[in-house]
Residue frames as qw, qx, qy, qz and C-alpha x, y, z in Angstrom:
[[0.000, 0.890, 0.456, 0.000, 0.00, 0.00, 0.00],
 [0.589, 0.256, -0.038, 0.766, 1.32, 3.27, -0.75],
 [0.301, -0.452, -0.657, 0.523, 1.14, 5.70, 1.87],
 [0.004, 0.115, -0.220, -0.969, 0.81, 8.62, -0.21],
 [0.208, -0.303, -0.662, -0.653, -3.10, 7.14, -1.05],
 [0.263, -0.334, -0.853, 0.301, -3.95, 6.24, 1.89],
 [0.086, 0.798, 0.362, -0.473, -5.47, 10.06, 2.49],
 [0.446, 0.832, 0.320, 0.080, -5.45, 12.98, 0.84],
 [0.737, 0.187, -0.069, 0.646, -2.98, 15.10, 0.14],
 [0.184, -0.630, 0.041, -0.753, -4.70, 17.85, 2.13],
 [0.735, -0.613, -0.012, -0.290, -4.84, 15.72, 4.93],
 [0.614, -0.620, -0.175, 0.456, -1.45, 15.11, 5.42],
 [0.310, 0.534, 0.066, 0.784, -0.78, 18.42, 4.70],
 [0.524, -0.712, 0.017, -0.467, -2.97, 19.37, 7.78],
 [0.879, -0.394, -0.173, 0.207, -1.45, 16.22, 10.07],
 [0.625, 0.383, -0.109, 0.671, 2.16, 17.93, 8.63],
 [0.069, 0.663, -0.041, 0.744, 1.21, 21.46, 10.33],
 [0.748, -0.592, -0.050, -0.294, 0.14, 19.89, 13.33],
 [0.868, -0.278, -0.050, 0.408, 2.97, 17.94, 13.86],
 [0.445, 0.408, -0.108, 0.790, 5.58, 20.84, 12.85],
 [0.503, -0.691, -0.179, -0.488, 3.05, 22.74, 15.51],
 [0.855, -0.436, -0.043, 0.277, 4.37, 20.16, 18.44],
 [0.807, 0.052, -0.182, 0.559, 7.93, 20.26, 17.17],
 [0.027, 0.684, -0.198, 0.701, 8.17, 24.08, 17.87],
 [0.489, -0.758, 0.104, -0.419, 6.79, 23.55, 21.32],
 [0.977, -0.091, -0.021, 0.190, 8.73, 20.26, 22.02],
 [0.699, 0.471, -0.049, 0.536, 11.81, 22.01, 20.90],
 [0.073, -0.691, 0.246, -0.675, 11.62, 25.18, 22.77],
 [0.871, -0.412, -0.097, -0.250, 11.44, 22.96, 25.74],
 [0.989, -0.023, 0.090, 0.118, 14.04, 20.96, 24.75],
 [0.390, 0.693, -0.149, 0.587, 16.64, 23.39, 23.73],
 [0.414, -0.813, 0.048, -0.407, 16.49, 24.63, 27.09],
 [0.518, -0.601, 0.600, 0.107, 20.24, 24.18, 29.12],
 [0.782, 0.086, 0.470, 0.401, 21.48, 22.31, 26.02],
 [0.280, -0.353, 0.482, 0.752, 23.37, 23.77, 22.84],
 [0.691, 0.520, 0.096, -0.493, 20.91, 24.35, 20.15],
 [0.448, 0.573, -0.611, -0.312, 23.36, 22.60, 17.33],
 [0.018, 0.022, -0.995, 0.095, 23.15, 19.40, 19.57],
 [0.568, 0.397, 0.458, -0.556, 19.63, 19.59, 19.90],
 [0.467, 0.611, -0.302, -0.564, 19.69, 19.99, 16.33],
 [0.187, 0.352, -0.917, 0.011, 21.91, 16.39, 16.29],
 [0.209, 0.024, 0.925, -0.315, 20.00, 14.30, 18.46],
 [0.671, 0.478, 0.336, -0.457, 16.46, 15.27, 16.53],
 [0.343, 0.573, -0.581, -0.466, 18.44, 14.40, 13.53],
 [0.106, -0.321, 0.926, -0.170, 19.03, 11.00, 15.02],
 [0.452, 0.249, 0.735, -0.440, 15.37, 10.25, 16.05],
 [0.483, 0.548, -0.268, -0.628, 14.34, 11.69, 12.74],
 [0.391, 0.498, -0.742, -0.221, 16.63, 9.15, 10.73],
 [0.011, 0.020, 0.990, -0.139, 16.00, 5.78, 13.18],
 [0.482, 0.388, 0.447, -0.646, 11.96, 6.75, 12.89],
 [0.574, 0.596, -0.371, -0.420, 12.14, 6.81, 8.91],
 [0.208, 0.408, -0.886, -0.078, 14.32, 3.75, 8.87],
 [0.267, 0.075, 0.890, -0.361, 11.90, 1.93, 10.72],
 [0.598, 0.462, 0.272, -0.595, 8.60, 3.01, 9.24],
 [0.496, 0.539, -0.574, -0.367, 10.60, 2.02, 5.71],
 [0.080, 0.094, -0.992, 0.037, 11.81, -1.80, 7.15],
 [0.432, 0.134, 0.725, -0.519, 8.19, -1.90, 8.36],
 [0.707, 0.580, 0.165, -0.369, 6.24, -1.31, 5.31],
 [0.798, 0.060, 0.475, 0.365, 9.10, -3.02, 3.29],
 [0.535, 0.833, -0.042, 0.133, 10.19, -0.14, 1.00],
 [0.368, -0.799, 0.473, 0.052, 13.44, -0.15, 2.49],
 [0.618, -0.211, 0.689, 0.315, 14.75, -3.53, 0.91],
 [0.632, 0.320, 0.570, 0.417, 13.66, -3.20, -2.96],
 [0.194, 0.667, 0.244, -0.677, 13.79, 0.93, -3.69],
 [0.704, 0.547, 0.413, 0.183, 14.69, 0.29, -6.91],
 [0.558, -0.012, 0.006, 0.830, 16.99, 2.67, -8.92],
 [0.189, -0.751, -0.435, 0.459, 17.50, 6.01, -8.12],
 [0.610, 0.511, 0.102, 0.597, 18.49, 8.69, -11.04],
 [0.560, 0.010, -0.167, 0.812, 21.32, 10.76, -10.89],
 [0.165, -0.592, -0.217, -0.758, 18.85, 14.12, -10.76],
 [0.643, -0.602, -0.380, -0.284, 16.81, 12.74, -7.93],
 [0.805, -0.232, -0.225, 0.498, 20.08, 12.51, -6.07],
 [0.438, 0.313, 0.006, 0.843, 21.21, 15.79, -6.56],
 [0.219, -0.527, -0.242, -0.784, 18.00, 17.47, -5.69],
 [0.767, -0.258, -0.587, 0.019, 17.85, 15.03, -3.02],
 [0.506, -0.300, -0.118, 0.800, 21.44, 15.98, -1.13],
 [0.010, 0.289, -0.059, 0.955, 20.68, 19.94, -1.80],
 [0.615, -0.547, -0.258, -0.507, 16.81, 19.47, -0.32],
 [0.770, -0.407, -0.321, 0.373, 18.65, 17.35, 2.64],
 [0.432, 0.051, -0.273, 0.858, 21.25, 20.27, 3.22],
 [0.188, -0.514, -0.226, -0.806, 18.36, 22.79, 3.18],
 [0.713, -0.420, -0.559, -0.053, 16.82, 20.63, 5.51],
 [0.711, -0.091, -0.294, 0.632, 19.95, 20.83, 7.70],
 [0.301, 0.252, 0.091, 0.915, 20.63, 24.03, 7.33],
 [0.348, -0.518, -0.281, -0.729, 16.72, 25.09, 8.36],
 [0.777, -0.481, -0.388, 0.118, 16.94, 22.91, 11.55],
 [0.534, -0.032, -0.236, 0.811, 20.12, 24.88, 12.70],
 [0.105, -0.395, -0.111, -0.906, 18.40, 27.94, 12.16],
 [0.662, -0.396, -0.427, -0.473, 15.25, 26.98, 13.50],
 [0.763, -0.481, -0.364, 0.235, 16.70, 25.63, 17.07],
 [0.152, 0.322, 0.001, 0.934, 18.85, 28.96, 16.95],
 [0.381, -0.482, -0.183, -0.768, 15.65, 31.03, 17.15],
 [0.741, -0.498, -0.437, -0.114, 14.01, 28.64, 19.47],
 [0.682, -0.254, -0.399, 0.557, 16.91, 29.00, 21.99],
 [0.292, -0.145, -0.122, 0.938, 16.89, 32.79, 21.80],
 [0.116, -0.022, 0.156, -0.981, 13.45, 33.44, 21.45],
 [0.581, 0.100, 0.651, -0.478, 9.80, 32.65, 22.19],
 [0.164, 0.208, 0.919, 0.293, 8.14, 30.08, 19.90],
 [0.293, 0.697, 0.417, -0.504, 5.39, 32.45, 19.70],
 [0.383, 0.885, 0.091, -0.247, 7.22, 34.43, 17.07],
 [0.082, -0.485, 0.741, 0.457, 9.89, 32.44, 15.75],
 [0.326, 0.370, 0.858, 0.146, 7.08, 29.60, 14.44],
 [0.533, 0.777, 0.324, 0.083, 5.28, 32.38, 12.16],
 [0.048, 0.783, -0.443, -0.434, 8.64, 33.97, 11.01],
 [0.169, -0.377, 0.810, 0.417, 9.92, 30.82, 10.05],
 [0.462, 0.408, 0.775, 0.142, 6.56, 30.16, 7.83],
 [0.143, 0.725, -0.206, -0.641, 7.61, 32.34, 6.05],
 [0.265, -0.270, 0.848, 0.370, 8.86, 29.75, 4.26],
 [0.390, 0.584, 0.711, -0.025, 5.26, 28.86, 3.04],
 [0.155, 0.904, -0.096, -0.388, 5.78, 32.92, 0.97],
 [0.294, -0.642, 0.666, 0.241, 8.82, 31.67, 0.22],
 [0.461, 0.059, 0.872, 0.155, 8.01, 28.17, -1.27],
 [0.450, 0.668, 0.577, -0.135, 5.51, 30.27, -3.89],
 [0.096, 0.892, -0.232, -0.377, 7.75, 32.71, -4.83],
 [0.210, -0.508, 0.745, 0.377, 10.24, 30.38, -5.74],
 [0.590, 0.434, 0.681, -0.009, 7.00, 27.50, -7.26],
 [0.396, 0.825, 0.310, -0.260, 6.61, 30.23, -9.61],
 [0.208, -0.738, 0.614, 0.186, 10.11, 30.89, -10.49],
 [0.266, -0.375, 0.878, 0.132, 11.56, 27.81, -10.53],
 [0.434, 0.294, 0.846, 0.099, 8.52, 24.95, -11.61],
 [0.097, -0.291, -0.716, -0.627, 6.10, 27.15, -13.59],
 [0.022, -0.540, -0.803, 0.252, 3.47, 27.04, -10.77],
 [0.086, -0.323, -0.170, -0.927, 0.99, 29.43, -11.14],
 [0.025, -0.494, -0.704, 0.509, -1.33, 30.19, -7.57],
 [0.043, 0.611, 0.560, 0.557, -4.72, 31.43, -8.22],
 [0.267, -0.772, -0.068, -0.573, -6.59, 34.63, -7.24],
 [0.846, -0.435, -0.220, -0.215, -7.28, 32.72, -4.03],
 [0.843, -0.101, -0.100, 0.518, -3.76, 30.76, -3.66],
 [0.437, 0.326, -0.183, 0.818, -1.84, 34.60, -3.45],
 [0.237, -0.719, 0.020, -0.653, -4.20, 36.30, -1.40],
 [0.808, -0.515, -0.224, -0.179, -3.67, 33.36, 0.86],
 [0.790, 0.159, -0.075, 0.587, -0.20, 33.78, 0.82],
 [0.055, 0.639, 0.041, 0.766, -0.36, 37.38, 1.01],
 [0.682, -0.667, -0.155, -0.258, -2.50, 36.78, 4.13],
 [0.850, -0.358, -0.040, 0.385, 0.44, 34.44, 5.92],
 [0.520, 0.410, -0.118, 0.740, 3.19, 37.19, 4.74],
 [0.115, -0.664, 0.037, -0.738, 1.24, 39.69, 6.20],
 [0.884, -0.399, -0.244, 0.007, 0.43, 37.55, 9.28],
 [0.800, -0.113, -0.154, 0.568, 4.36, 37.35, 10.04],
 [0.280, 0.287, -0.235, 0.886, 5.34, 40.97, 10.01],
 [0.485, -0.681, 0.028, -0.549, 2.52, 42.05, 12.30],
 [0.836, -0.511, -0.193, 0.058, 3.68, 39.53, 14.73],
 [0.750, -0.261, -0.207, 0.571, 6.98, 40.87, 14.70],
 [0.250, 0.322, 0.015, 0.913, 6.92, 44.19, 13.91],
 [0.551, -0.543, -0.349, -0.529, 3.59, 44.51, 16.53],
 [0.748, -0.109, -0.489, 0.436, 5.47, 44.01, 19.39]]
């Protein structure tokens, strides 16, 4: 079964925000008396042995089949990003409230349209930019409302 059918692709999109929801608070917790770059290490850890499992469980782990050279590239630059955003992201957390580093750092949702459009082609309707607009604007009142 492939897990991608199982719902929709608005639903986990919604489970995604919820859980990225936790990790802010979980984190800002957790940071707390520890380096933020280990923090950053040890969720890396749980990350990677969680995925590895969930893959040996449902058996995609033993046959992935081949992987082209593209997907790899885009692969290892999306994984540094990754990297790179977690560092950041436990940074903030360690030096300031999760209130108003979690809607700075969705920006990234502004961010991820600017570039869709750019980069793939996407085009967001009427709808899809005012909502965007909405979350841009969202983020500087919270920090500039202070």
């Amino acid at each position: 079964m492939n897990s991608g059918t199982l719902w929709s692709w608005q639903a986990w999109a919604l489970l995604s925000a919820v859980f990225a929801a936790l990790t802010a608070i979980f984190a800002k917790i957790g940071v707390e008396g520890i380096n933020s770059d280990l923090a950053t290490f040890f969720r890396t850890i749980v990350v990677l042995i969680s995925l590895g499992l969930i893959l040996l469980a449902t058996g995609q782990f033993s046959h992935p089949g081949p992987i082209p050279a593209r997907s790899w590239i885009f692969l290892v630059l999306s994984g540094l990003g990754t990297g790179a955003s977690w560092i950041c992201y436990f940074r903030a957390l360690k030096l300031g409230p999760a209130t108003l580093v979690a809607p700075i750092d969705k920006l990234s949702v502004v961010l991820v349209a600017l570039f869709g459009v750019a980069f793939l082609g996407e085009r967001p309707s009427l709808n899809g930019w005012l909502g965007i607009s909405l979350i841009a604007a969202g983020a500087v009142i919270i920090v500039f409302k202070r």
